[in-house]
C-alpha positions as CSV (number, residue, x, y, z in Angstrom):
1,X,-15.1,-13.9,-13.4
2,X,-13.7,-11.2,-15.9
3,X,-11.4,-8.8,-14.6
4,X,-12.9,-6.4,-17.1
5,X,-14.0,-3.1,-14.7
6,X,-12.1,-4.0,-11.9
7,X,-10.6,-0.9,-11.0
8,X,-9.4,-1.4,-7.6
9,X,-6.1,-2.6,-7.7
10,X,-4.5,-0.9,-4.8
11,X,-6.7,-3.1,-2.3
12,X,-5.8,-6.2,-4.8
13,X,-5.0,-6.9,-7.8
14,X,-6.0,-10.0,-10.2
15,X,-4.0,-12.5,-9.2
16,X,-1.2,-12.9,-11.9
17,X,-1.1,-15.7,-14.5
18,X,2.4,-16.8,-13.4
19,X,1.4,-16.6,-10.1
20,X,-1.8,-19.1,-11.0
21,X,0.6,-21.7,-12.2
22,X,3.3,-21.3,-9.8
23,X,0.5,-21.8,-7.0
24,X,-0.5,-25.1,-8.1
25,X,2.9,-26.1,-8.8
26,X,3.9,-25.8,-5.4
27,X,0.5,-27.3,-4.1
28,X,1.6,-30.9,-6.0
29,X,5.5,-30.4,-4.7
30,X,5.4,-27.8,-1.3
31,X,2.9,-29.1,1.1
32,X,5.4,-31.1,3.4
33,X,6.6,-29.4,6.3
34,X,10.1,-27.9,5.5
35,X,11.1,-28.4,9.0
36,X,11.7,-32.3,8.8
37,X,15.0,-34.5,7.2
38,X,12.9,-36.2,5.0
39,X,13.1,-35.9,1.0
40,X,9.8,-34.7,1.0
41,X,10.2,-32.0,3.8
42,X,13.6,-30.8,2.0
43,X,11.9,-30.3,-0.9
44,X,9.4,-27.9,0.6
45,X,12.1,-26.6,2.0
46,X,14.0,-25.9,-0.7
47,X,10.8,-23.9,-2.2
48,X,10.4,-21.9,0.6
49,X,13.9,-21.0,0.3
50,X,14.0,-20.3,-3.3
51,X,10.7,-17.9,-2.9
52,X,12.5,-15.7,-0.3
53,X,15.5,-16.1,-2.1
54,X,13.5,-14.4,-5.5
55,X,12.0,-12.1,-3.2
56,X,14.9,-10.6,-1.9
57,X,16.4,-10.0,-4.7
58,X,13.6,-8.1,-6.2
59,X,13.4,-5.8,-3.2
60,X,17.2,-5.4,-3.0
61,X,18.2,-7.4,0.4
62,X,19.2,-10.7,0.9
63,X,16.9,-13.3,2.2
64,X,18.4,-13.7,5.5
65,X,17.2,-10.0,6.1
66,X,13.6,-10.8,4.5
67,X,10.4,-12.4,7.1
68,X,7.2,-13.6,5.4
69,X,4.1,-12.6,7.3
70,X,0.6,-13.1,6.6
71,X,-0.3,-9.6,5.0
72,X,1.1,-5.8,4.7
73,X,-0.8,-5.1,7.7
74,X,1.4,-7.6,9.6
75,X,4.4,-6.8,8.4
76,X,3.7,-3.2,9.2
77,X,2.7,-4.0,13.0
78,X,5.8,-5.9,13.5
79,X,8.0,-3.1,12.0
80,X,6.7,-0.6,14.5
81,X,6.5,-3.1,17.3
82,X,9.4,-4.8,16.9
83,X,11.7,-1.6,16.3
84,X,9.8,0.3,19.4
85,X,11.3,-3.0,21.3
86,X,14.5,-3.8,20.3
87,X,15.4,-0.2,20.6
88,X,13.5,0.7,24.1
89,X,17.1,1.9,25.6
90,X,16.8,4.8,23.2
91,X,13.9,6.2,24.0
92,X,10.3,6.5,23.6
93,X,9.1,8.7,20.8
94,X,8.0,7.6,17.5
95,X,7.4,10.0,14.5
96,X,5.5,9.5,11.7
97,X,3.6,10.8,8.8
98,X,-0.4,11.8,9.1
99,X,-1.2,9.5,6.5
100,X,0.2,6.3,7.1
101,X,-1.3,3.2,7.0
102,X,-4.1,2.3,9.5
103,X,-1.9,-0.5,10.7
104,X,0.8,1.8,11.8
105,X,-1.4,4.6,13.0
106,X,-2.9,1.6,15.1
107,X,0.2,0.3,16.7
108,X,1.2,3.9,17.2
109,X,-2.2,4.3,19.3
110,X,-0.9,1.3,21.4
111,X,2.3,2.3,21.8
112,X,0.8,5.8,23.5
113,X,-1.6,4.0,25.4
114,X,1.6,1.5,26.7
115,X,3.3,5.6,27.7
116,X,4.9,6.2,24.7
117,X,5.3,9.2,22.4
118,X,4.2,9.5,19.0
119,X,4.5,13.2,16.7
120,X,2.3,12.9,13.9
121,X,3.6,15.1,11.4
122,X,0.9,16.9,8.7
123,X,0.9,17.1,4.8
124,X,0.1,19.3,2.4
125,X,-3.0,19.9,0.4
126,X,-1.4,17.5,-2.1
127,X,-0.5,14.9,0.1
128,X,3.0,15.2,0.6
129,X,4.7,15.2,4.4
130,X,6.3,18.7,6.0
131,X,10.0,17.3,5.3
132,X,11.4,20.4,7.3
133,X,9.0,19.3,10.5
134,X,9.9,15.3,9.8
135,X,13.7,16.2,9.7
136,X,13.5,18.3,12.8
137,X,11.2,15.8,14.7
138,X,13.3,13.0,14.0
139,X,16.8,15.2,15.3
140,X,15.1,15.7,18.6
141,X,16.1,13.3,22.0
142,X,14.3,10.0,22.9
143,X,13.6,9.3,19.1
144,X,13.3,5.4,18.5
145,X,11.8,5.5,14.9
146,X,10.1,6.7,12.2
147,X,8.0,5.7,9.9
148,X,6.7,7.1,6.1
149,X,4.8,5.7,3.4
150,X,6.6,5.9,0.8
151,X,3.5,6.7,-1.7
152,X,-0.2,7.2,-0.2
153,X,-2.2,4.4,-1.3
154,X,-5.3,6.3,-1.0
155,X,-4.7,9.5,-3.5
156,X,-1.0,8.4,-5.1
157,X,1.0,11.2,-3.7
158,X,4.7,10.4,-3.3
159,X,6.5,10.9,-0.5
160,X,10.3,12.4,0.2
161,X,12.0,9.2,1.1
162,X,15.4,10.1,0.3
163,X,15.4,13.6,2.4
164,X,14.3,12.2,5.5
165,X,15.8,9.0,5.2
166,X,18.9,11.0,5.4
167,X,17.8,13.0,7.8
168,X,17.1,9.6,9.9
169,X,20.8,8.4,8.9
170,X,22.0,11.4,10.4
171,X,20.0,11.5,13.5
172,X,20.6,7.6,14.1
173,X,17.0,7.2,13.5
174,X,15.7,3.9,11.5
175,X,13.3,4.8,9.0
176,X,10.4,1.7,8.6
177,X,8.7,2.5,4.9
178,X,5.7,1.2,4.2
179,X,6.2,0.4,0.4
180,X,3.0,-1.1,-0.6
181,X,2.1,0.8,-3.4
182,X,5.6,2.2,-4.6
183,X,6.5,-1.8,-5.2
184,X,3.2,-2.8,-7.0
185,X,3.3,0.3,-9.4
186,X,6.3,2.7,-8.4
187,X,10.4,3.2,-7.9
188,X,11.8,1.2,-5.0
189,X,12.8,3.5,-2.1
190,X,15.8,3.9,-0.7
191,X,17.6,4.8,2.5
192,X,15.2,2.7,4.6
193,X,16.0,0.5,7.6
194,X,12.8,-1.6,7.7
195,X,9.9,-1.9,4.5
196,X,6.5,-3.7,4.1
197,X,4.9,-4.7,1.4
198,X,1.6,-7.2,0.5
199,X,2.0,-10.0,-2.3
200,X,-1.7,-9.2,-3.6
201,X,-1.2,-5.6,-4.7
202,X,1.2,-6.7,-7.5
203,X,-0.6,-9.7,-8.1
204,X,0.1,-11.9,-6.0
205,X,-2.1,-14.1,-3.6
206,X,-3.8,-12.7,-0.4
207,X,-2.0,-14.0,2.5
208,X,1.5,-12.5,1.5
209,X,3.4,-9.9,3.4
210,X,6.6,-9.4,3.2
211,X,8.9,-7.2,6.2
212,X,12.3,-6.7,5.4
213,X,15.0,-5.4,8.2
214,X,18.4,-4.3,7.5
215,X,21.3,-5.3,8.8
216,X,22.2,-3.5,11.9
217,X,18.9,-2.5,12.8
218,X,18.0,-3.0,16.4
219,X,14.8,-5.3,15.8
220,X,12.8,-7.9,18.6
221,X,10.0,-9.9,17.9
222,X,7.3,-9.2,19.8
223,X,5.6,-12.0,22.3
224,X,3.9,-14.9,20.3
225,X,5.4,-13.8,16.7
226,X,6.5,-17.0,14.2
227,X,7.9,-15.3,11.5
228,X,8.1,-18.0,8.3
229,X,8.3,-21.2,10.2
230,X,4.0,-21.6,10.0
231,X,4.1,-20.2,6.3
232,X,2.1,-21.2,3.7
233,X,4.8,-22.2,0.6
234,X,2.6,-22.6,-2.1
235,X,1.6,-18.7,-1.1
236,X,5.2,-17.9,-0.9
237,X,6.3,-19.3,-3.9
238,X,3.2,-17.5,-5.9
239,X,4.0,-14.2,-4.3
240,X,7.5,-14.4,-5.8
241,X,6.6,-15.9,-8.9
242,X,4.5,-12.9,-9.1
243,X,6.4,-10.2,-8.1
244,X,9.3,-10.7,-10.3
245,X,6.9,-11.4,-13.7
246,X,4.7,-8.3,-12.6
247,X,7.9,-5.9,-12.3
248,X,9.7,-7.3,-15.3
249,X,7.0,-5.9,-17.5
250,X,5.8,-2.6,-15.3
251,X,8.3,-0.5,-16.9
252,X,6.1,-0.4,-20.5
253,X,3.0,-0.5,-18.8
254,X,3.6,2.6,-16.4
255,X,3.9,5.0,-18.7
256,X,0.3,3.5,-20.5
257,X,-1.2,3.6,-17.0
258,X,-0.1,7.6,-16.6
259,X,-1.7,8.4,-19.6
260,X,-4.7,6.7,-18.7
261,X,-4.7,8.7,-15.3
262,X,-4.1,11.8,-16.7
263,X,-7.0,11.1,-19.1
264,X,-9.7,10.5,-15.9
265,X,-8.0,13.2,-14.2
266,X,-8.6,15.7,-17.2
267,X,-11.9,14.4,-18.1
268,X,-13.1,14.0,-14.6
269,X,-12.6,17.5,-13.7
270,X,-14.3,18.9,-17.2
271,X,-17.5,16.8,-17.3
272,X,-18.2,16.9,-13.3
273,X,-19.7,19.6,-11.7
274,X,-18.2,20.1,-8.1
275,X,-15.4,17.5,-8.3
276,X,-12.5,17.8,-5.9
277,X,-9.3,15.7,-8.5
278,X,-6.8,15.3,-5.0
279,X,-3.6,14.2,-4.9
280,X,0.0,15.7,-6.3
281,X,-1.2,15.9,-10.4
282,X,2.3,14.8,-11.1
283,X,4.6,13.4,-8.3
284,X,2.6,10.5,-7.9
285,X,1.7,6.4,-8.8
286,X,0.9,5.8,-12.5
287,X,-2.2,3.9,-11.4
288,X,-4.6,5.7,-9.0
289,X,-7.1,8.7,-9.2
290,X,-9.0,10.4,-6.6
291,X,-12.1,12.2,-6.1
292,X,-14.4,13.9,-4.5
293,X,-17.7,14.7,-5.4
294,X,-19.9,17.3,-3.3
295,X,-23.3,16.6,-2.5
296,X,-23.3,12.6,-3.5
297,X,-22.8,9.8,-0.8
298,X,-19.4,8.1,-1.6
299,X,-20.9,4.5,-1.3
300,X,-24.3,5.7,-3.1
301,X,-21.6,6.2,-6.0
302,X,-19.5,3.2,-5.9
303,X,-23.1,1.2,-5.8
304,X,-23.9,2.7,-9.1
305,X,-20.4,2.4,-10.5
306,X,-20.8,-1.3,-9.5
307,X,-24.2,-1.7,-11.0
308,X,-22.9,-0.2,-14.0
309,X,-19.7,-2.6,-14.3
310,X,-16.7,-0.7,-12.1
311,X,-15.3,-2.1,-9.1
312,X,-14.0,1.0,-7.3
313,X,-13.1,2.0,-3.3
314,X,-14.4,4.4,-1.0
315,X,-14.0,5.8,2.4
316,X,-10.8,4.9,3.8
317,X,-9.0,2.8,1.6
318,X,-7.4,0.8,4.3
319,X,-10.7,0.3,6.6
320,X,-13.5,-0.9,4.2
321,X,-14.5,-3.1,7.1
322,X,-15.5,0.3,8.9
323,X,-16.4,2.6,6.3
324,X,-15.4,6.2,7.6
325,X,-14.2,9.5,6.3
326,X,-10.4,8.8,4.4
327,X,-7.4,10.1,7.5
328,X,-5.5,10.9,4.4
329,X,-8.2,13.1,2.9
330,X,-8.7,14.7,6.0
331,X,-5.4,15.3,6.8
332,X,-4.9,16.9,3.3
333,X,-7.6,19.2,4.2
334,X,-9.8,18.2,0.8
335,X,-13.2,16.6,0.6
336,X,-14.2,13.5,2.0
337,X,-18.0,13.4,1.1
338,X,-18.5,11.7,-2.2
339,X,-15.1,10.3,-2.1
340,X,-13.8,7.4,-4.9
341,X,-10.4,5.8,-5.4
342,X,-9.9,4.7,-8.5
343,X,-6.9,1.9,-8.8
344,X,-5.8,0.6,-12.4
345,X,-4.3,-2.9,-12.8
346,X,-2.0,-3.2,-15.8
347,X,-5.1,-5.1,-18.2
348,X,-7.1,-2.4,-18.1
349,X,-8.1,-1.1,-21.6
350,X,-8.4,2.6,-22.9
351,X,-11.9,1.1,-24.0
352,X,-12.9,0.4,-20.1
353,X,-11.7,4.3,-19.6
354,X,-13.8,5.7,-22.1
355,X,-16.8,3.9,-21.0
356,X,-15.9,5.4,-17.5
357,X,-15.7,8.6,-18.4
358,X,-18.9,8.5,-20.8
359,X,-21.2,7.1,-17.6
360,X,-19.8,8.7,-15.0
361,X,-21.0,12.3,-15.1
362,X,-25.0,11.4,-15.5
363,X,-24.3,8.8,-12.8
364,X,-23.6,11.7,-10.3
365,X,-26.3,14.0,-11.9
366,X,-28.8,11.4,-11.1
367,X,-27.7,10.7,-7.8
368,X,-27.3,14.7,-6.6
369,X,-31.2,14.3,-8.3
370,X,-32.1,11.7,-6.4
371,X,-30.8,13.6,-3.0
372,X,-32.6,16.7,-4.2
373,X,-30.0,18.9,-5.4
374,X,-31.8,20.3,-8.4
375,X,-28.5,23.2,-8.9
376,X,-25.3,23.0,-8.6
């Protein structure tokens, strides 16, 4: 299946050529289990290690600090878990960011439920945290950790890692950053103590996270975790393979992918009457727009997108299973009827954004028509 219209990368991209080949590699050479003396098993094990090994070094740690899990949402449960345990004696209150992932805001939920505290703290309009309410939340007693996204996967907006991570430094505080996005299409973040990330949003395959802890950070696995003894190493060794070929050559495409963004930005907001463009218009990921169009069912619109040859998300970008108003929109305050995320992968053409643009505007006309909204 072509890849042409697939606009939808920050759920998944196309799995990467390298990755293709390095999959099947390791399907002829890794299937042994890497636990056992034998030639066989020490060559899987050797794999395994090498994968880790690459992916280590591509998210600056070493691979005795890096745990393979079996997706971003995982790794992102086990970073909030995990830290919450291993650091119990310190308190009970997590803080984190209005917008986080719904993995985190779910293990958050659980960790209230179990008598914890959690202080959510609120964005702007633009998506971007209160950094003077994250620094003071995190300086207060009984903090245990914090947790910010380092760049909303839903709307692009980045966030102020390095002020609150040294905030956190200061306070004592380890900072778990979810890093999804920022390592698929953005700047690596720094000052962190724990990071996710998932192997198919730089084009890896699904079934790849990846959790990486620093050293000195209090950490316990919860009950009934196996962190990479049960992993799959044909996976592994794909996800690495594709990390390190995807992020060799983002540096040329990013600035192509901006341009492109800023082009359905602009055009979006000309053509389209009663369009909502959110999102910071330029602190943000060179590969995702999103809007909001009043009076016009988001999925109605995606539909007809589809129909018409675009692959596109709506509703909360991290809950298509349950298809419900975006947290991140709402807690930005802007519109979540009518809402699209639109997510570019580095083969997208300026062709594919024309066509876009040129369909897009009588595709909401006719659907506002089709609702009976005659004037706008």
């Amino acid at each position: 299946m072509s890849d042409i219209g697939y606009w939808d990368s920050a759920t998944a991209g196309p799995l990467h050529p390298v990755a293709r080949q390095a999959l099947l590699a390791a399907i002829e050479d890794g299937w042994a289990d890497p636990a056992r003396l034998y030639s066989r098993s020490r060559q899987a094990r050797q794999l395994l290690d090498a994968a880790k090994e690459s992916l280590a070094e591509q998210l600056g740690v070493t691979a005795q600090q890096l745990s393979l899990c079996h997706s971003g949402s995982d790794a992102a449960r086990l970073a909030i878990h995990g830290t919450l345990a291993g650091r119990a004696a310190a308190g009970g209150t997590l803080v984190h960011s209005a917008i986080e992932h719904s993995a985190v805001l779910s293990a958050a939920a659980e960790h209230e439920t179990a008598g914890g505290t959690c202080h959510s703290i609120d964005v702007d309009s633009t998506g971007v945290v209160d950094t003077a309410a994250f620094v003071d939340a995190v300086a207060r007693p009984g903090v245990v950790m914090a947790a910010l996204i380092s760049a909303s996967h839903e709307v692009g907006t980045l966030q102020p890692i390095d002020d609150v991570a040294a905030a956190c430094q200061n306070a004592l505080v380890p900072l778990y950053v979810d890093a999804a996005a920022s390592v698929a299409y953005g700047e690596l973040p720094r000052g962190w103590s724990l990071l996710s990330a998932s192997a198919r949003k730089w084009g890896g395959p699904a079934g790849v996270g990846v959790l990486a802890i620093r050293a000195g950070t209090r950490w316990s696995a919860p009950a009934g975790t196996a962190l990479d003894g049960s992993f799959s190493i044909p996976l592994a060794v794909a996800a690495a393979a594709a990390l390190r070929a995807h992020r060799t050559d983002l540096t040329r495409h990013r600035s192509r992918l901006s341009e492109l963004t800023a082009r359905l930005r602009d055009h979006i907001a000309a053509t389209v009457p009663d369009v909502e463009i959110v999102g910071d218009p330029s602190a943000r990921l060179p590969h995702i727009v999103t809007f909001s169009c009043l009076y016009v069912d988001g999925e109605a619109l995606v539909h007809a997108l589809d129909r018409l040859g675009f692959a596109v998300s709506s509703g909360s970008a991290c809950a298509a299973d349950e298809p419900r108003p975006s947290h991140v929109l709402a807690a930005m305050g802007a519109l979540t009827h009518g809402n699209v995320r639109i997510s570019l992968h580095t083969g997208v053409t300026e062709a594919e954004v024309e066509r876009f643009l040129a369909v897009l505007p009588e595709t909401v006309a006719a659907l506002r028509a089709d609702a009976g909204v005659t004037a706008l």
